[in-house]
N, C-alpha and C positions, 0 to 999 in steps of 0.2 A: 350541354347547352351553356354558354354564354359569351363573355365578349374576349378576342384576338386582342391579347398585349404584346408588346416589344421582345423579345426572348433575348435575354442576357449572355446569353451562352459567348463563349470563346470566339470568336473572327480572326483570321488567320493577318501578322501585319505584313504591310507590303510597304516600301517606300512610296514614300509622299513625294511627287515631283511636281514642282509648280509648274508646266508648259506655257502656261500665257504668259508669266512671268522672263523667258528665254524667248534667248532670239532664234531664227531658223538654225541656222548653226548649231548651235548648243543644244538643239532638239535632236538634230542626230548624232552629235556627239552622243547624247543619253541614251540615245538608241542600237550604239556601237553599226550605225551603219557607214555606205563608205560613203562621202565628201560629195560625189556628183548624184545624189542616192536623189536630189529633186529632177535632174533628166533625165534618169536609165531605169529608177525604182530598183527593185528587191531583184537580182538574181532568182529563178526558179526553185533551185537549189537551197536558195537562204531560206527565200519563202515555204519551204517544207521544213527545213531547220527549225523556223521559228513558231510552224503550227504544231512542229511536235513538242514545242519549248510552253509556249504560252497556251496551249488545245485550239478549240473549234472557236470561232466566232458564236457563239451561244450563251444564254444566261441559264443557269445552274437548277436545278429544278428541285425544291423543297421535299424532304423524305414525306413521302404519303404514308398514311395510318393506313393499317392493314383495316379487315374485316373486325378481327379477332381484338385490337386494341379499340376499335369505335364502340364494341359491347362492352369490353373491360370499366369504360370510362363512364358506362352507363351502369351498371351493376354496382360498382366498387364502391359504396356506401356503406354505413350500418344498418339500415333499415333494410336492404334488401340483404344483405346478408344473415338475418335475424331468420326475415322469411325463408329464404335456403335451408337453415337449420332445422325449422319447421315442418319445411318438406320433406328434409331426410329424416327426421323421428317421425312424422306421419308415414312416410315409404318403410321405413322399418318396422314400426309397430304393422303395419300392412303384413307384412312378411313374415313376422315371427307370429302372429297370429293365425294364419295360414300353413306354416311348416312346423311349428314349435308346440302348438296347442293340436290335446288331443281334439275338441271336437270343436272345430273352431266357429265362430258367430261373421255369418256372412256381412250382416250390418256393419260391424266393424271393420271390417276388411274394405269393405265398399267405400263407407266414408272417408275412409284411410287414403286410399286410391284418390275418392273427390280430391278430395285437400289437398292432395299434392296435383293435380290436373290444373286446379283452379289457383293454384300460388305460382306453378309454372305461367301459365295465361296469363296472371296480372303481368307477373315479371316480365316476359316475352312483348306484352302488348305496351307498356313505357319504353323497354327499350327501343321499338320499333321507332315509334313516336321521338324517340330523344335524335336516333340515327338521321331519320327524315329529315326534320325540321333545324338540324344542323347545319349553318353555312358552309361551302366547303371553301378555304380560306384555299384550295391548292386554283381554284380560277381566276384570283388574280393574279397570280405569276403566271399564268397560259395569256392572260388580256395584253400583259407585257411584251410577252413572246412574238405574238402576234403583231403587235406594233416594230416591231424589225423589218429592215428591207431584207429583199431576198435576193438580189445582184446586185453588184458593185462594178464600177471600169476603173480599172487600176490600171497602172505603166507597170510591168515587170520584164525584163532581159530589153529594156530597151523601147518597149512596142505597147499601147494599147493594146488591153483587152478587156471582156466581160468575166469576172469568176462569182459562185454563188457568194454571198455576203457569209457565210459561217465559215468560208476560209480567208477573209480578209485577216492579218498579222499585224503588231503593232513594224510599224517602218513602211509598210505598203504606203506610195503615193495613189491617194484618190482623188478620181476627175468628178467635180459636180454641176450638174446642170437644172436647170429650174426644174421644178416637178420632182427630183430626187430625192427619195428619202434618205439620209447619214446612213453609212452603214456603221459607224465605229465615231468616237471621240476621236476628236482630227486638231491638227493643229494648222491652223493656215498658212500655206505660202504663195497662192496667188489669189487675185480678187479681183473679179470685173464685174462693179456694181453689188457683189454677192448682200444677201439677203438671211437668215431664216428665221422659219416661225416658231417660235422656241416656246408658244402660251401655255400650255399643253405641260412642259418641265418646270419654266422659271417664272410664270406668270405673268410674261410679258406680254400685253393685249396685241403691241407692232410686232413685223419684222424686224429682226437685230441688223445692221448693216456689218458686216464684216470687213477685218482690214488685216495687215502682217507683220504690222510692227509692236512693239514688245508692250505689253501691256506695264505702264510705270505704277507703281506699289509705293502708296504712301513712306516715308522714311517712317521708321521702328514699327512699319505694321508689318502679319504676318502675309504671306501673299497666297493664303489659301483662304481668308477671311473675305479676296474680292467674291462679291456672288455672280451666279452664274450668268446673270443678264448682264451684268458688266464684263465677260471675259470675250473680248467681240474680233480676240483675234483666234478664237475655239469652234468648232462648229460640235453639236453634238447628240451621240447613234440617237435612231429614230426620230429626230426633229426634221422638217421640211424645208427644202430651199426654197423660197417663196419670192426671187427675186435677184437676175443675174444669174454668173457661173463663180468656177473657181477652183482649186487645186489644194489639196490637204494631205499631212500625213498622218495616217492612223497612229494616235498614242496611247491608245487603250479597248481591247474588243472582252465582249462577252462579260462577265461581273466586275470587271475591273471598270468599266463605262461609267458614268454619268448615272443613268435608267437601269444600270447592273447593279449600282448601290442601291438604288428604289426597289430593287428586286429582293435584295436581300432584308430590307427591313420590312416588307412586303411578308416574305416567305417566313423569317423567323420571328413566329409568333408561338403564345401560348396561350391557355382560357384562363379569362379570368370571369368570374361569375357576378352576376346580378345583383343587385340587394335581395330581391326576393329571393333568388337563389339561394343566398349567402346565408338570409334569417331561416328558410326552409332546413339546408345541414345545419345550423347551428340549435333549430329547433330540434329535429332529429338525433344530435347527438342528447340532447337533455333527456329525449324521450328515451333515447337505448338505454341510461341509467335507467329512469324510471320503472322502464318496462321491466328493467332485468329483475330490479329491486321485487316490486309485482309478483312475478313470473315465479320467483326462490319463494317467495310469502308462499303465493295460491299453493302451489307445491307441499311444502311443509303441512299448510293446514290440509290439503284434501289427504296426504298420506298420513298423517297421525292423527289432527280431530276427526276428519270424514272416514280411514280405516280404509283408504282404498290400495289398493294393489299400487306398486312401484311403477308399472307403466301407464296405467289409469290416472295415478298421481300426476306423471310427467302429463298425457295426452291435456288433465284438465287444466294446469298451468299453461300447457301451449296452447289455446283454448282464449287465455285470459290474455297470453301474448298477444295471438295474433286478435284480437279485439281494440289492442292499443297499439298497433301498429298502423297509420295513415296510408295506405295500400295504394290506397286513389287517390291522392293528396296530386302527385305529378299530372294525372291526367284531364284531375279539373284544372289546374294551372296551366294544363298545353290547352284545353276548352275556353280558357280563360282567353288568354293570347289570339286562339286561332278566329272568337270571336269579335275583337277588337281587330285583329289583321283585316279581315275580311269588311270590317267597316270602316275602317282606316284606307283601304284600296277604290274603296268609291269616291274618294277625297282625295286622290290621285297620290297616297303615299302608300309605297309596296313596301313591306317588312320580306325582309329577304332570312330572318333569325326570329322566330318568336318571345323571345326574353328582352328585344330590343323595346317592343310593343312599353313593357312596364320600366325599362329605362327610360323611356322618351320623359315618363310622370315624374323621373327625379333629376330632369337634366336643370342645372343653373346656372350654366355658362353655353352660349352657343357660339363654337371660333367656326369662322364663315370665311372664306375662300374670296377673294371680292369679285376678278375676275370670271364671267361667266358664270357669278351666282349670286351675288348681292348685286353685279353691274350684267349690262347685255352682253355683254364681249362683240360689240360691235363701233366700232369709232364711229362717231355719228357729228355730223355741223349741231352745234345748237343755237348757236347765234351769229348771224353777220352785221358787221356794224359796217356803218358809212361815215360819212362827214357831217352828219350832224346824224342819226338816229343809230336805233339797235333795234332790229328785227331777231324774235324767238322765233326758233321753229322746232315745231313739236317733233320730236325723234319717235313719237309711237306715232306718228299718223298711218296709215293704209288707203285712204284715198288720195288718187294724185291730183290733187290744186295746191293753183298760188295760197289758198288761205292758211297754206299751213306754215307759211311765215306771218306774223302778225308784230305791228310794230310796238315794241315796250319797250320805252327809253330809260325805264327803272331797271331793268333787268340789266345785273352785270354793269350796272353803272356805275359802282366805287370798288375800290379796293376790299378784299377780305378786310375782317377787323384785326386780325394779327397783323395786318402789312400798312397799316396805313402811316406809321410813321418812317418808312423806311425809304430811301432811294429806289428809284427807278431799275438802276443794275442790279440792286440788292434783293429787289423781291424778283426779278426776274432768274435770276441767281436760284433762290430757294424754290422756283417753283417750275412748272413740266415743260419750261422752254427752256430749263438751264441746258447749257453746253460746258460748264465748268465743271471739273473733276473735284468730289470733295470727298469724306470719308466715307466709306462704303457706293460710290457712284467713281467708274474712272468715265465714263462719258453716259450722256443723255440718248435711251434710245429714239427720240423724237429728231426722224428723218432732218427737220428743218433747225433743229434750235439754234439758241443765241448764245453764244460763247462771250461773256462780259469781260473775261478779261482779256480777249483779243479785240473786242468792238465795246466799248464802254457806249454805253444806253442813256442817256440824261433829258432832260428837261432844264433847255437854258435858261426862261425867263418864265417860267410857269406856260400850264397850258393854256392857250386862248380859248374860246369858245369858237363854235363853228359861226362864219357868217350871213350861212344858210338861214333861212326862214323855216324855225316848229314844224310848221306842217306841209314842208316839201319833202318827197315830191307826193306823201301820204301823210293822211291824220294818225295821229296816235290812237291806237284800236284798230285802226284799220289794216288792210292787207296790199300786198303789191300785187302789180297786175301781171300776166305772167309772159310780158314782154320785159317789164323790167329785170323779174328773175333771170330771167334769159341772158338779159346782157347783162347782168353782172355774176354770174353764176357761169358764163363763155368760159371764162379764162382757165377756171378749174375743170372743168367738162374737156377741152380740146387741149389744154396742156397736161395731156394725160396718155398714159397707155396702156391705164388700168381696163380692166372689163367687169361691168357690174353684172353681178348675178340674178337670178330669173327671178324676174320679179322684181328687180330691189333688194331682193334678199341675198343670203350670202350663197347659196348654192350655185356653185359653177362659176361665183365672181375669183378674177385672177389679178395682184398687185399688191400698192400697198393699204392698207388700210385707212392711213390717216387721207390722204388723195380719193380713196372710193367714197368717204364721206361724202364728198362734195358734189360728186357724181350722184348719190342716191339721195340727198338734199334736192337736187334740180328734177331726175325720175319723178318724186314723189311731190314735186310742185309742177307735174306735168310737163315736164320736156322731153321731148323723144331725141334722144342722147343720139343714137344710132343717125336719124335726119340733121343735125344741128352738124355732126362729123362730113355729113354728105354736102354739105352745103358749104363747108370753111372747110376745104382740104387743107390737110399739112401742106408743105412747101419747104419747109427745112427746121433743124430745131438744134439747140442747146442742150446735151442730156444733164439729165441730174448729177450732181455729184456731192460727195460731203466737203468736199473742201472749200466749195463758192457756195452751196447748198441755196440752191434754184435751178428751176428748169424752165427753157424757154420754148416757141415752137413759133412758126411764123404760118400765115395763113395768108390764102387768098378768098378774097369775101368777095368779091368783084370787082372791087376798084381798077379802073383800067392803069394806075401811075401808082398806085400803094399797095404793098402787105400789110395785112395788120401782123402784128405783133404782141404775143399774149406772154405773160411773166408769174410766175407763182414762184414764191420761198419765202425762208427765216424774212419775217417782218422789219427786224431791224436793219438790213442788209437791202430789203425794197424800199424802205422808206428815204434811205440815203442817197437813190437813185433816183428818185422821182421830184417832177419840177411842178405839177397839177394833181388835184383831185378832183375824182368825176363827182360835182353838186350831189346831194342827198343821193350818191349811186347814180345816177342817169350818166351814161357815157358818152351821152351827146355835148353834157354842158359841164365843162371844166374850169376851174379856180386856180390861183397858185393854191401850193399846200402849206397846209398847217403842221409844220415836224411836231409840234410841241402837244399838237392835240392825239397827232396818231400814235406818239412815244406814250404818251400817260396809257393810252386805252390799252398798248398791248401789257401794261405793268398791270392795270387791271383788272386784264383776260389773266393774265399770269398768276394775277394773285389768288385766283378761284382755281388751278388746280387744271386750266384749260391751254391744249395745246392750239399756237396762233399759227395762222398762213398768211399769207398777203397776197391779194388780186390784181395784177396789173398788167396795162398795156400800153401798146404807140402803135406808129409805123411808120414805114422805111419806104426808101423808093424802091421797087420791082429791079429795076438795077445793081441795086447795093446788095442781093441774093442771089444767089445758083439754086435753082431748083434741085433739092436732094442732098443738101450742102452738108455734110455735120457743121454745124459752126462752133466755136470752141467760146469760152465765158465771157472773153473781151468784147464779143458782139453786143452783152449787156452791160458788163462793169468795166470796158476799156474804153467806150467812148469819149468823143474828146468834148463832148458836150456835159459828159461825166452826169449831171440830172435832167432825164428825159423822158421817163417812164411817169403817165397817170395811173395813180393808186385810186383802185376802183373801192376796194373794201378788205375788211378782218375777215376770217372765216375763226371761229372758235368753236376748236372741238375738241371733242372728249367719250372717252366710253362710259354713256348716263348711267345712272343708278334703274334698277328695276321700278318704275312707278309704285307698283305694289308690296315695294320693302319698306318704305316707313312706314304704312301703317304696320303690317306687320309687325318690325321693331318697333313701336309703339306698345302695341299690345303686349309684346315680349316683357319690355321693361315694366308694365303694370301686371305684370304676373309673376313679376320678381324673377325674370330669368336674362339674366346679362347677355349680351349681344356683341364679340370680340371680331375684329378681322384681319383677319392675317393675307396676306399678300407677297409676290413677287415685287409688285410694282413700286418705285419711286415713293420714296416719305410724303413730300409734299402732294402729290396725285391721290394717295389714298388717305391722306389730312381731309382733305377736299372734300370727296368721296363720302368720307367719316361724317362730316357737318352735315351737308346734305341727307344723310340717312338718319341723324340724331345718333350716331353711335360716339362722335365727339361731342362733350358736352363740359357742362360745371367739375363735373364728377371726373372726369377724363379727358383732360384738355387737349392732349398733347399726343405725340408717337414714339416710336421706337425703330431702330433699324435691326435686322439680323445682326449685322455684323457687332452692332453693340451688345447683341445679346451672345454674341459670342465670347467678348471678353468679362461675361458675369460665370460669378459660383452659381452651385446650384441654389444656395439660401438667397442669393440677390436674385436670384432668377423668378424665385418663389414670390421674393415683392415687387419684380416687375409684373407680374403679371395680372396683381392684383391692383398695378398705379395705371396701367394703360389699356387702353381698347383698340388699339393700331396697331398692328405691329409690320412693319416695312420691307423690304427687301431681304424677306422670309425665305431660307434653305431647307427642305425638305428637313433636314436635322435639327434645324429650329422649330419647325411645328410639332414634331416631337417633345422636344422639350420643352416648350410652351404648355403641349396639353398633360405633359408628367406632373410640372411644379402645378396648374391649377390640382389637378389628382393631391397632388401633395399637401394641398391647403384646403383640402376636404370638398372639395367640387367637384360636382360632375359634369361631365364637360362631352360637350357633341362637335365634330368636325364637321363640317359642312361644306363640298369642294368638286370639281369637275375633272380637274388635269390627273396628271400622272403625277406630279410633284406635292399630292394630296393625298395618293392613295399610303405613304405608311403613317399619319397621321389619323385617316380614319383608320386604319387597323387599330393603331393607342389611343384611340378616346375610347371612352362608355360606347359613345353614340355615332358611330359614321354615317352620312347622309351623302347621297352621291346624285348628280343632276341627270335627268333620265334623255332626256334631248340631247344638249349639248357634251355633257358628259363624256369623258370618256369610258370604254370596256373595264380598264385598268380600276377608276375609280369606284365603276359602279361593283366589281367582285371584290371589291376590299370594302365594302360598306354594309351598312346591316340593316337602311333602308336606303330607295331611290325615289326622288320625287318626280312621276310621270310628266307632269306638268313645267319643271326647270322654276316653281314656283316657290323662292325663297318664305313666301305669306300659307304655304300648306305645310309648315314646317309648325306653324303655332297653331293650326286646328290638331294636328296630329300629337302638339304636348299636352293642348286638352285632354284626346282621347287615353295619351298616356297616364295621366294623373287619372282618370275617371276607372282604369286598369289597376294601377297602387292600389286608388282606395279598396276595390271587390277584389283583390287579391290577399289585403289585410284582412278583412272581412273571412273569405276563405279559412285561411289562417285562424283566427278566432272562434270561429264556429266548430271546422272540422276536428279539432284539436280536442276540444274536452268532451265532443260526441263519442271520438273514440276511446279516449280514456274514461270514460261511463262506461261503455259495455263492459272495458276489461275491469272497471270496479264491479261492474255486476256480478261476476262470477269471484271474484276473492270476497266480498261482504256477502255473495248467499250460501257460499261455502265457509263462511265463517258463524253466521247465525243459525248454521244446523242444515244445512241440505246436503244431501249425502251424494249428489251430483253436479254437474255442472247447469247451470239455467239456460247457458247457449250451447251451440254445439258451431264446431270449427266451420261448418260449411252454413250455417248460419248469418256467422259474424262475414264469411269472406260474400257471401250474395247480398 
């Protein structure tokens, strides 16, 4: 029994090849394949070459503990080794009493026989108990397994085809299409539109967008330090295509992957034990002296003061032994646990290890996952702004009306207080709309952002105020009505071709994330998405792209002489196109625009950590269209009117925080237990994040990136850990070492996390906590609880019940301990004051 740490052991090396770092070229070069190897793929012939070269597409599978070593590991103490001894000198004296004496005393033989009946039983009945309540650490690497696809369409001799995913090779070209799982870490060579959903590995809440050209590597940086949500010309095994198709070639299958490295720090693990554990042997070894010390005394006195026989001597010494030997000490400890599990389970937290139960009471550091555990893992609107107001809208709502936008013109109205004395480019720069490559970021995975230093962002003459009137075309408190949502919530509804899931919810929705926001913002303010489509058919459209980054769609509403025309993208990029804006949102009544009012607000959205869209429309004459038309970006950004598009509104969104994590964290922090988060995602996003939760604060200002944590020693690592509460664009081998150095600075430390890219980090903490909804398989068999609920706030009822477990453990502990070293003084002090037998007798002390 206790808790799975890192196993140090030898790993075998392999070269290190940066593939996002080279060009396609140079990718098969490393591959020794031949030259045309992106048309024709692998020969048949090569491709068995190369499966008997590199094995099966497969991750490697953890040596499993026999029957015979799960006993050993429960046995191999000194206290039950004591009692062994016990039993073979009771078994013996049985026996030589029986064959060796002439008229031998059934009594003694009998109780001979008990004693050794009833010290087998204890022993048999803890090991059983120990065996059970055992995690078996071999189901995380099956969760993993399982997460592999199981066919692949690769090109080989020429031709299409399907082969099972465990014979894919590194050099196979793979075809990918929406809906496909990765069969292998690929390197990309073609891309149309491609997409995947990588949250699950790197912690990115979007779709990464995929592209083929060389990923550029800061100059004197290492180009293994880009992390993995930056390498976006990589696809990799087991993440999903979430968007588009695309062409890749295998550069790594089976442990050599991505998820094959997760596998392996996953798989090689070792126990490391509990405090109670730890004080229990440690108590035990004290007591083996003691006892022994004991055991030699009673002995001597009963053979030479009491005059007894050489084996009567030994029986009454073993007598006084086993009296001071805690027998049962293990099985009120598993009572202890199994009591506290069971009411820990009504409160939606399942112990999957019972020693976890009494770590939870000493944990003082909690590193939390933020993605789908501190936040929803859903991209959600939370506010739209117009031309003169800001409407919240509640991202928990469940009824669908208008009133769940309500207008609060405080809300989101200035700048973060870190940004406020900074440029416009500059905070946009630093925050979830960058498009600039800085260190540890070579690009922004937000579909739309702004790239400053191709589009410089400013504010020429300061921002004006709107000309609008306060309380147009609503009072502040009040709500819109849900014709207004409607038209201005169109643009994002029908320039889409996203599909939201049942309900609103994410089940069954197909697209991308940051775009179904807006779509489940309008749902849940009662629009019937599926009617509003039927009534403004498409008629032609502009698809998305990253290099103009907007998508357009043209509509017919009825007008007999006009299409409308609906526009969404990068805000900075709409805003330079547009000649009006629709009055407080009403698209009926338009203004020239205010550049300088709409540039400040998106530096403002920017500055809180929030990703910006922009809503806008016109129309065209019915002439100027072919029904069906693709029409290519000049239809928006080549006109010779150059600004024509009315900007309806902001959308600002973001993946919220759990409502019910600050208080939580709250209470955490008044119970003295630190509250850290570690992440995939963007510095400035989970900066944000951090505020809002109170996890950034006086005490912990600031963040960290992985990759900075990559260029510390381990002793800098040790006072990073204790200067920050963020930690950024986190690699599965950075949360590692994150939760060692706390370990190292005498902390106990709980992981708390959902993805894949979590699970060898709950294996190395004290305390793994895995999300039971959202969760994945992976995470939850490498954790030693799951929270049924996905509720980051049962995480602090359940350290309650852990400390309330410490304390009746300590307790235990104190009690049991000197009851049994009383019996065993009873019998050496009444064999010492003159009794010529023992005052217990072996089957006594063991009932």
């Amino acid at each position: 029994m206790g808790k799975d740490i890192e196993n140090t052991g030898d790993v075998p090396e392999r070269e290190v090849i940066s593939w996002h770092a080279l060009t396609v070229d140079e990718c098969i070069a490393k591959l020794r394949a031949d030259p045309d190897l992106c048309k024709k793929g692998l020969t048949s012939s090569e491709a068995a070459r190369r499966l008997e070269e590199y094995g099966p597409n497969k991750m490697s599978e953890a040596e499993k503990e026999t029957l015979c070593q799960k006993i050993w590991k429960q046995v191999a103490n000194v206290l039950v080794c004591i009692l062994v001894v016990v039993a073979l000198v009771s078994a013996a004296r049985g026996i030589v009493e029986q064959v060796a004496v002439e008229e031998p005393n059934s009594t003694t033989i009998l109780t001979s026989w008990v004693q050794v009946g009833l010290i087998v039983t204890v022993i048999t009945v803890n090991t059983c108990i120990g065996i059970l309540q055992e995690g078996s650490a071999e189901k995380a690497a099956e969760a993993l397994k399982n997460m592999l696809s199981a066919d692949a369409r690769v090109i080989r001799d020429g031709k299409e085809m399907m082969i099972p995913a465990i014979e894919v090779v590194p050099g196979d070209v793979i075809i990918l299409s929406l809906g496909d799982r990765c069969p292998a870490d690929m390197r990309v060579i073609e891309s149309t539109n491609l997409a995947c959903q990588e949250a699950a590995l790197t912690g990115e809440a979007v779709p990464i967008d995929k592209k083929i050209s060389v990923i550029d590597v800061p100059q004197g940086s290492n180009p293994e330090q880009i992390a993995l949500g930056d390498r976006h010309n990589m696809t990799f095994s087991a993440t999903l295509v979430a968007q588009g198709s695309g062409v890749g070639i295998a550069i790594a299958t089976g442990d050599e992957t991505q998820i094959g490295t997760i596998n392996k720090l996953v798989s090689q693990v070792e126990k490391k034990k509990t405090n109670v554990l730890e004080q229990i042997d440690q108590v035990s070894k004290l007591l083996a002296v003691l006892i022994l010390i004991a055991t030699l005394t009673t002995f001597f006195i009963a053979f030479f003061a009491a005059e007894q026989s050489a084996f009567e001597a030994v029986s009454t010494s073993l007598v006084c032994c086993v009296a001071m030997i805690p027998e049962g000490l293990e099985a009120i400890v598993t009572l202890v646990y199994a009591w506290a599990t069971t009411n820990m389970a009504k409160q939606n937290a399942i112990i999957r290890a019972l020693p976890a139960v009494e770590t939870l009471g000493s944990v003082t550091v909690i590193c939390s996952d933020k993605t789908g555990t501190l936040t929803q893992n859903v991209m959600s609107l939370t506010a739209f702004v117009t031309s003169n107001a800001h409407y919240k809208f509640d991202v928990n709502a469940t009824d669908r009306v208008p009133t769940n936008f309500v207008r609060e013109d405080s809300y989101l109205a200035e700048r973060a207080q870190h940004q406020f004395k900074r440029s416009v480019s500059q905070v946009i720069k630093d925050g979830a709309n960058s498009g600039a490559p800085r260190k540890g970021h070579i690009e922004s995975s937000n579909h739309y952002s702004i790239d400053t230093s191709l589009h410089p962002v400013e504010v020429e003459d300061g921002a004006a105020p709107s000309s609008v009137p306060s309380d147009f075309p609503f009072p502040i408190g009040g709500s819109p009505t849900s014709e207004w949502v409607k038209n201005a919530l169109s643009v994002g509804v029908l320039c889409s071709k996203c599909v939201l899931g049942e309900n609103g919810g994410r089940e069954g929705e197909i697209g991308n994330p940051t775009e179904l926001s807006i779509l489940r913002a309008a749902y849940f303010s009662g629009i019937s998405i599926e009617s509003l489509k039927k009534e403004t058919p498409i008629v032609a459209e502009v698809p998305f792209s990253s290099e103009y980054k907007f998508m357009a769609t043209v509509h017919d509403t009825g007008d007999a002489e006009n299409y409308d025309v609906f526009v969404k993208g990068a805000p900075d990029r709409m805003v330079k196109l547009c000649s009006t804006q629709a009055k407080g949102g009403v698209v009926t009544e338009t203004e020239p625009i205010n550049s300088n009012y709409w540039i400040e607000k998106i530096a403002v959205l920017s500055s809180h950590g929030l990703r910006v869209l922009a809503l806008c429309r016109a129309t065209v004459p019915k002439s100027s269209v072919v029904k069906g038309e693709n029409l290519g970006p000049e239809f928006v950004n080549g006109r010779p009117e150059m600004q024509w598009l009315t900007i309806i509104g902001l959308c600002a969104i973001m993946d919220p925080p759990r409502p019910e994590c600050v208080q939580a964290i709250r209470e955490a922090k008044g119970a003295g237990v630190r509250v850290a988060m570690i992440t995939g995602d963007h510095k400035d996003t989970a900066t944000a994040i951090g505020h809002m939760l109170g996890i950034v604060d006086e005490n912990y200002p600031s963040a960290i990136t992985g990759p900075e944590l990559d260029e510390m020693s381990d002793e800098e690592m040790k006072d990073a850990v204790m200067t920050y509460n963020v930690f950024a664009r986190a690699s599965p081998q950075n949360k590692i070492r994150i939760v060692k150095a706390l370990q190292a600075q005498k902390q106990i430390s709980s992981m708390t996390g959902d993805g894949v890219n979590d699970a060898p980090a709950l294996k190395a903490a004290d305390m793994g906590v895995a999300m039971g909804k959202e969760g994945t398989d992976v995470a939850r068999e490498a954790s030693e609880m799951i929270l049924a609920d996905d509720n980051f706030a049962t995480i602090v009822t359940a350290v309650k019940e852990g400390r309330t477990v410490w304390d009746n453990l300590r307790k235990v502990l104190y009690i049991n301990t000197p009851i049994n070293n009383a019996q065993g003084m009873s019998v050496l002090f009444g064999l010492a004051f003159g009794l010529n037998q023992s005052p217990l007798s072996p089957i006594q002390v063991l009932y």
